[in-house]
C-alpha positions in Angstrom: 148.9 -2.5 103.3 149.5 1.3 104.2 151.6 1.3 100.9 148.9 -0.1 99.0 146.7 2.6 100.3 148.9 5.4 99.7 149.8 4.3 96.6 145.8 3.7 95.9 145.3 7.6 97.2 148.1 8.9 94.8 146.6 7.0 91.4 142.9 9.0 92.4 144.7 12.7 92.7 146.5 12.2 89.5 143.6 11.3 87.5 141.9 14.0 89.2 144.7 16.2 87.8 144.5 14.8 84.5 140.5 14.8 84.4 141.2 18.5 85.4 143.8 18.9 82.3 141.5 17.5 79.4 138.7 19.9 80.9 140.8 23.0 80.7 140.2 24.3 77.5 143.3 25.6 75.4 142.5 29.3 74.0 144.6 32.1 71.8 147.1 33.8 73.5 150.5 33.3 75.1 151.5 29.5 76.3 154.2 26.9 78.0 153.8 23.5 77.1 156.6 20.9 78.0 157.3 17.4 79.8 158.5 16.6 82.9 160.9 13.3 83.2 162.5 11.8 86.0 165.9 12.1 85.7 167.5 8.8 86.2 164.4 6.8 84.5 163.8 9.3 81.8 160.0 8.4 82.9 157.4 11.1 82.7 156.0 12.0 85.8 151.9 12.5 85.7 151.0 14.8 88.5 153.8 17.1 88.9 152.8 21.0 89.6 154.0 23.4 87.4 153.2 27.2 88.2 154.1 30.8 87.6 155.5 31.9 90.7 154.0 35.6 92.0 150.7 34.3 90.2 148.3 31.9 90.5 148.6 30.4 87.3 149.2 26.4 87.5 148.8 23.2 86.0 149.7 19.8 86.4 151.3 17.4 84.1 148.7 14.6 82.5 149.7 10.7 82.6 152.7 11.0 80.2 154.1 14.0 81.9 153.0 17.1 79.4 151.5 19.9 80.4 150.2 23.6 79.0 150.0 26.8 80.9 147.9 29.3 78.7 147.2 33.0 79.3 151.1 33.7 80.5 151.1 37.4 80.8 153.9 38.9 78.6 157.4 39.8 80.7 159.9 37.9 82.7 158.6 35.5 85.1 160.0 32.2 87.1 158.3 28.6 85.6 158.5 26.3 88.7 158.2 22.6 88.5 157.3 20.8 91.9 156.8 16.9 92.7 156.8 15.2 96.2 160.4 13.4 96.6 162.1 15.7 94.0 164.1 18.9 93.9 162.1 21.8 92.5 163.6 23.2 89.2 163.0 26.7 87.7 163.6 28.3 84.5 163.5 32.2 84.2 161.1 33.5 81.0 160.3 36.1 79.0 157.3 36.7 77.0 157.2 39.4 74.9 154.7 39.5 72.3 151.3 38.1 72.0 150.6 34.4 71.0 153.6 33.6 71.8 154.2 29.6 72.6 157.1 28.6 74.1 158.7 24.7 75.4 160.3 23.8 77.7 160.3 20.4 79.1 162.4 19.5 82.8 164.6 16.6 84.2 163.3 16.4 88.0 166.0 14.8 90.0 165.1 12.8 93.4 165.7 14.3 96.9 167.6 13.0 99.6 165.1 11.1 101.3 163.9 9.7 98.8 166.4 8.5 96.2 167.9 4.5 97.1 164.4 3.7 98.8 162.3 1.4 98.5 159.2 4.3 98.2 161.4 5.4 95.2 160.9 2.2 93.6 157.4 1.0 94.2 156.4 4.7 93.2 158.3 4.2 89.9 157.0 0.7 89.6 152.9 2.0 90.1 154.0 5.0 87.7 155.5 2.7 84.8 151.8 0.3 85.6 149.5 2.9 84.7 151.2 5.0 82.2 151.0 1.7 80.5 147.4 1.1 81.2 147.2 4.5 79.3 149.1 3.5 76.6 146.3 0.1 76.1 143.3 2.8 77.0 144.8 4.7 73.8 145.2 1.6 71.6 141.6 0.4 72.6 140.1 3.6 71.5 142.1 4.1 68.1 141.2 0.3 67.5 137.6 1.1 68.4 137.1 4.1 66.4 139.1 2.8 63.5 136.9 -0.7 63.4 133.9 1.8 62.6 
């Protein structure tokens, strides 16, 4: 039951994040945009923190794992990509001129504690149930806006 509630908990913070996302209005001027996947599962991950380390620019990534960082000031800086139960990754960057838009997209691998458990798989099992209620949630709406 503890699971259930856990699992309950993390379902609200990501569409939280993801409410948060689709507010955040894109504007001219330098940007990241990318995916992050698990690894193994080549799933995306929704919710994973992605941030401009020194700074407090961050985002997180919506239901199918994309996300957008605009405003990156121009120079080198260090694109970190966090998610409970996974090693952090990091990619060094350079911007150097402006409106410039760069991708880059990251394979999160699983931790220690986490990889082999049963966790692992009833996360990836809640994950693959609601990027798929996404998936009908977009269907509905293209078939809804189509029929008129």
């Amino acid at each position: 039951m503890n699971n259930s509630r856990q699992m309950n908990r993390f379902l609200k913070i990501t569409i939280i994040f993801v409410g948060l996302f689709l507010i955040h209005s894109s504007s001219d001027g330098q940007s990241i945009t990318g995916y992050v996947y698990d690894a193994l599962s080549k799933n995306p991950l929704p919710g994973a923190n992605i941030f401009l380390e020194g700074t407090s620019i961050r985002t997180a990534t919506n239901l199918g794992g994309k996300y957008t960082i605009e405003n990156v000031p121009i120079g080198e800086t260090i694109l970190k990509v966090s998610f409970i139960g996974y090693y952090d990754e990091t990619k060094k960057i350079t911007i150097t001129s402006s409106n410039q838009k760069l991708k880059y997209s990251f394979e999160l691998s699983t931790g220690p504690l986490f990889a082999n458990s049963q966790k692992y798989r009833d996360y990836h099992n809640a994950l693959q149930k609601a990027f798929s209620i996404n998936q009908d949630l977009i269907e509905l709406k293209v078939k809804k806006h189509t029929a008129k």
